[in-house]
Structures are given as C-alpha cells and as structure tokens.
C-alpha positions in Angstrom: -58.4 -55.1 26.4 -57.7 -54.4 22.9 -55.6 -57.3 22.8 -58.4 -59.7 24.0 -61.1 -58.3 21.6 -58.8 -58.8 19.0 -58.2 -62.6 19.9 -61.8 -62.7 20.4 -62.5 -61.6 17.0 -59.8 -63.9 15.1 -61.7 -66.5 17.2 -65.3 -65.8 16.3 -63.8 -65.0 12.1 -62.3 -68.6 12.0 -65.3 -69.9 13.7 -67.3 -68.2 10.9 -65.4 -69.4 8.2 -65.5 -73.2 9.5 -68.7 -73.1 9.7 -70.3 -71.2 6.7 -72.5 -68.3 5.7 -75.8 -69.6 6.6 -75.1 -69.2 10.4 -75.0 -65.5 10.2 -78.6 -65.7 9.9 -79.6 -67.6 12.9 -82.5 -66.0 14.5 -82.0 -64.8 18.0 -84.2 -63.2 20.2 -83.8 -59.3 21.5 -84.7 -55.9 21.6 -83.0 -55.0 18.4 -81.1 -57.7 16.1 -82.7 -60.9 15.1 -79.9 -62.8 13.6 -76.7 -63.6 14.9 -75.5 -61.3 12.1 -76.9 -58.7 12.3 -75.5 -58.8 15.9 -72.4 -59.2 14.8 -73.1 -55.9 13.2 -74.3 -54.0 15.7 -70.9 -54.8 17.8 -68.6 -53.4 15.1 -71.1 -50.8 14.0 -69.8 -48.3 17.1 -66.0 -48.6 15.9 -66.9 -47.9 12.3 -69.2 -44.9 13.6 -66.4 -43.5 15.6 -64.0 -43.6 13.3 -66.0 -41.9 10.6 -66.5 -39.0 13.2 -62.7 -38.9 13.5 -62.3 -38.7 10.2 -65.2 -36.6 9.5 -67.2 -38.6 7.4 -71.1 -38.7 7.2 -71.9 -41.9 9.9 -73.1 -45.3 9.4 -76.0 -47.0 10.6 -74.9 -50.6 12.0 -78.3 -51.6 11.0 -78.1 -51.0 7.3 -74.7 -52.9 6.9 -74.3 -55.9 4.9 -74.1 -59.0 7.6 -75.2 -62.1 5.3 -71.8 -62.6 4.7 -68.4 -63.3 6.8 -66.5 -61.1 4.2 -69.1 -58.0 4.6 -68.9 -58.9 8.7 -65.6 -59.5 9.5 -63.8 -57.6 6.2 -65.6 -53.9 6.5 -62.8 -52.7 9.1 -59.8 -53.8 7.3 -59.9 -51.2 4.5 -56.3 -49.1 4.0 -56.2 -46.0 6.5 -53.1 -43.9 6.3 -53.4 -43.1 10.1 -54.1 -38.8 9.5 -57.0 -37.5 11.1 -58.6 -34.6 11.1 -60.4 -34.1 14.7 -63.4 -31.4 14.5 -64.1 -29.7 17.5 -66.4 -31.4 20.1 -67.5 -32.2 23.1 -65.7 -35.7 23.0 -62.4 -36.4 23.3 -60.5 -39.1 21.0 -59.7 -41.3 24.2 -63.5 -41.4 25.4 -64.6 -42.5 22.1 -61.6 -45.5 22.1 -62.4 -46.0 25.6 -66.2 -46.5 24.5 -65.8 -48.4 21.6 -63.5 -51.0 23.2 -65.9 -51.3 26.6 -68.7 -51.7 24.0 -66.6 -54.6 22.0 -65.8 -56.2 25.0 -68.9 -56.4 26.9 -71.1 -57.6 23.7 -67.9 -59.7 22.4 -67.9 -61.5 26.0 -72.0 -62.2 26.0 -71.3 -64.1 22.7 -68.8 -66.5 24.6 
C-alpha cells in the first residue's frame, strides 16, 4: 500500500507540474473542500497531523495549509526528519495511526483516479 500511494503521488506531482498552478483551484463540489487543492490538502493533512502527534508537536489543520501552489501541496512532507520520536502516552498505538493514515491516502488517492 505504501508503495502504491507513493506511485500515486509521483503521478498526480508530475501531473501537477505539467499542467500548472491554476488547476489547484478548480472548483469541485462536496461537503468540505471546494477546489481540487484544497482536496489535495485534506488527503495529506492526516499524515502531517499524525506525525506531529508522534513527535509531539501542536497539530495542523489541513484546512488552513497553503494549497495554491504545487510546491506548498506536494513539498510540505519532504522537510529533513532525523527519524527520533518521542511517543507520549495514549490511547493509540503508532501502527493504528500508520495503518489509518495510509487507508485514508489510499481510499481518497484512488477516488481521484
């Protein structure tokens, strides 16, 4: 699964970057987003989330993150990490929050195809 998102991903960045900008803000219609970037968002948002729990750092809302650009979409994941983290104590475990983020990615990922 990981694997496949990540494809997906490459796919939908170089699809992104052929293509410009300007169609990150194509309006859709739904209960939450209305533009195919703010979409885009609101897939990534939950990996970003998690992993600021990991590391515990205050949490981001997907909805307030820059998406009017392919750099701020597709570039706000790829910042250095040096892998340490410190896991508070909680009623989640690190593999349900992977496991969530990825069926989350995958499921919204393949609606887009």
């Amino acid at each position: 699964m990981l694997r496949y998102t990540s494809k997906a991903h490459s796919r939908w960045e170089r699809w992104f970057r052929e293509n410009g900008d300007e169609r990150l803000d194509v309006p859709i219609s739904g209960p939450g987003e209305s533009t195919i970037g703010q979409l885009d968002m609101h897939i990534f948002g939950p990996k970003l989330r998690f992993t600021q729990l990991l590391r515990n750092e205050p949490k981001s809302n997907d909805r307030n993150l820059p998406d009017s650009s392919i750099d701020q979409v597709f570039g706000f994941g790829s910042s250095e990490w040096d892998g340490k983290v410190d896991i508070p104590a909680s009623r989640f475990t690190v593999r349900r929050l992977i496991a969530h983020a990825v069926v989350h990615d995958l499921l919204l990922t393949e609606a887009l195809e």
